[in-house]
C-alpha positions, 0 to 999 in steps of 0.5 A: 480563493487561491492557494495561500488562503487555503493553505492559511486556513488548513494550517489554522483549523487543521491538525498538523499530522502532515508535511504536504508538497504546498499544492492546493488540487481542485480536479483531476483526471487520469494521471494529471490533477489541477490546482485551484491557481490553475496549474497542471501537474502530473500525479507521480504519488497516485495517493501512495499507491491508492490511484493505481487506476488513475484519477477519477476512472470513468467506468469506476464514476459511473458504479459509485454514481449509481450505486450512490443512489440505490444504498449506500450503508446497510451495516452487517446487520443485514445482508447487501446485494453487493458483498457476495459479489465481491467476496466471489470476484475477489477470490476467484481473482486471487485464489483465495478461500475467503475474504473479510472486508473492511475500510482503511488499510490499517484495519486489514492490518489489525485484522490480520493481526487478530486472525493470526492470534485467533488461529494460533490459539484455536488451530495451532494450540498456542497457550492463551495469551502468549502469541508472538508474531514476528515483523520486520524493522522498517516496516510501514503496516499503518498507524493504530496504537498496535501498529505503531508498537513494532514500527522502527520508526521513533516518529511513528511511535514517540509519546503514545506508548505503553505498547501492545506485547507479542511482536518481535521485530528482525532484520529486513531481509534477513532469511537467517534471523526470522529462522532464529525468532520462531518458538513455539509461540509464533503464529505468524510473520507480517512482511511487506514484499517491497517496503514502500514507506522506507523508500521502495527497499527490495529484499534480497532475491529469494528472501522471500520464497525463503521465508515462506519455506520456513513458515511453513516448516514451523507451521506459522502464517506467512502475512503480506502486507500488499497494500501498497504492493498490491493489485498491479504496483509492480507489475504483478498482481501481488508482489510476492508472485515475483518470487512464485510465493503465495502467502497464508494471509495477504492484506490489501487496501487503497487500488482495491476501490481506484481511490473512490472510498476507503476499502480494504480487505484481508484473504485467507483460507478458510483455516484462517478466516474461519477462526471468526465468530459473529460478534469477534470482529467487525465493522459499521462501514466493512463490506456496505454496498456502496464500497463493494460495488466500487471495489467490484468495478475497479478490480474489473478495469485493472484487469481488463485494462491491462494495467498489471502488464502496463505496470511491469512493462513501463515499470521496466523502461522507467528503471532503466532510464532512470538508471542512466542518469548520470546524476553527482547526487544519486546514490542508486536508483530500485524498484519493480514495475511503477514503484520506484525510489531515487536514494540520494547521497546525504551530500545531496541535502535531502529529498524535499528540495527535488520534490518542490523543484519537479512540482515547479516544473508540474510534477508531482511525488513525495520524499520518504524517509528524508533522502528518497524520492519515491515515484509511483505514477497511476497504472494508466500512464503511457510512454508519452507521458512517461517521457515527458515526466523523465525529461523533468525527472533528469533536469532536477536530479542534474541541477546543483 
């Protein structure tokens, strides 16, 4: 079949949640994916983040394979030989006490969520049923009826609520105003390092370790969503660490298995995760052998690859050539490592034009939030091919 026959038939039988660039991929490699017409692209998207260690990793194949074979899903009713191994990798990794994991990134979220409840009214001494926790407008945590509560954005929330109580939302960016929310209720605040669904918005350098400051003053968590920031995205291994701040809880999802199979996960120190009880949380498919081998093996190859310092050093020299095109419809261009937005001017009619005409030209990314291009190529990327996707970068923001 060719592209339109596949598209006609999703469009038939498939819900429509999404607006895909119309490319139909078949197999993919590195940073390149094909299409079922035969067609070469580069992957400027990397699955939001989750291909940081390129398509298909060849060491990552080989653990999923085997393991594959071995098993697959034991539940949490009884133990694997593989969970232990990652909760010790990881936290050795990351320096964190203990780990708690699960599939999609918006389950880290709703964990994190409960943790900081659960910890407000066991550790804190929160009256029951009275937990605040304070987010940020703009925000993009996932997608669960509780998520959707905070989001700022009416698209995400329209027609599903009545919505969870207990969160409060301020400013992005805004050191003063979180400052302002916290009362005796508050048991926490969830932040993205860098907002990625808004359009890779940096905050003001400083915000951060700010923040964390003043969470600690009043004794409340300080949550970061490092999903999609996460595990090299900006040439750190968490993008907090660009300001030397280390969270209370940090969420982590989508590189933490190289694109494989869902895997996610929520640190913590003991205080935090401890507040858990068998049968107080859980899931079917969190922490099965086969996930935790993958996430074993894809931790391992971002770490002895180099692609952190990949990340920070291309991340760089992106920003910069990216900076100097002189483009009538760029607004201004932010990011930090390989995780970068293109703003346009509203004259310049939207960001889903530039989008189709670099796929035209075999580059793949996507528009978020209508004016913004965002680029996030695979860790794994070289200069070479770097070169060779701003030589079509430059030719789209140019044209009329």
């Amino acid at each position: 079949m060719n592209t339109q026959e596949y598209i006609a038939i999703e469009d038939q039988y498939n819900a429509h949640n999404y607006h895909p660039l119309d490319v139909v991929i078949s197999h993919a490699e590195g940073v390149w994916v094909y299409d079922v017409d035969g067609k070469k692209y580069m992957d400027f998207l990397s699955a939001y983040s989750a291909m940081n260690q390129g398509h298909c990793h060849p060491r990552i194949l080989k653990v999923l394979q085997n393991q594959a074979q071995k098993v697959t899903l034991t539940s949490r009713a009884f133990r694997n030989d593989q969970l232990p191994l990652l909760a010790r990798e990881l936290c050795e990794l990351t320096g964190y006490e203990m780990m708690l994991p699960m599939n999609s990134g918006t389950e880290a979220i709703e964990t994190a969520l409960k943790a900081a409840r659960k910890w407000g009214y066991t550790v804190k001494g929160v009256e029951k049923d009275s937990a605040e926790i304070v987010t940020c407008a703009g925000n993009f945590h996932g997608r669960s009826i509780t998520i959707v509560t905070f989001s700022t954005e009416e698209n995400y929330r329209g027609g599903y609520g009545p919505f969870t109580p207990g969160f409060v939302t301020i400013p992005y960016g805004d050191a003063d105003a979180l400052e302002a929310a916290i009362n005796e209720n508050t048991v926490a605040f969830l932040v993205e390092p860098t907002q990625g669904e808004s359009g890779v918005v940096i905050p003001p350098q400083g915000y951060l370790k700010k923040a964390r400051e003043i969470c600690t003053r009043h004794n409340v968590l300080f949550m970061a969503d490092e999903i999609q920031t996460g595990l090299g995205r900006t040439g750190k291994l968490f993008a907090c660490a660009h300001e030397g701040v280390r969270p209370d809880v940090v969420a982590i999802g989508k590189a933490l298995s190289g694109g494989f199979y869902p895997v996610s996960a929520v640190l913590a120190a003991r205080e935090v995760l401890g507040v858990f009880n068998p049968g107080s949380h859980g899931s079917t498919f969190g922490g099965n052998p086969l996930a935790c081998a993958v996430a074993r093996e894809a931790l391992k190859v971002l770490v002895e690859e180099g692609m952190i310092e990949n990340s920070a050093r291309l991340g760089d020299y992106f920003l910069g050539r990216l900076q100097r095109i002189e483009s009538d419809h760029v607004e201004l261009v932010r990011g930090k490592g390989l995780f970068i937005g293109v703003v346009l001017k509203r004259k310049a009619g939207g960001a889903r034009r530039f989008c189709e005409a670099l796929q035209e030209k075999g580059l793949l990314c996507k528009e978020t939030h209508e004016h913004v291009i965002r680029f996030a190529p695979p860790l794994v990327i070289t200069k070479e091919e770097l070169d060779w996707a701003l030589e079509r970068i430059e030719e789209v923001l140019m044209m009329d």
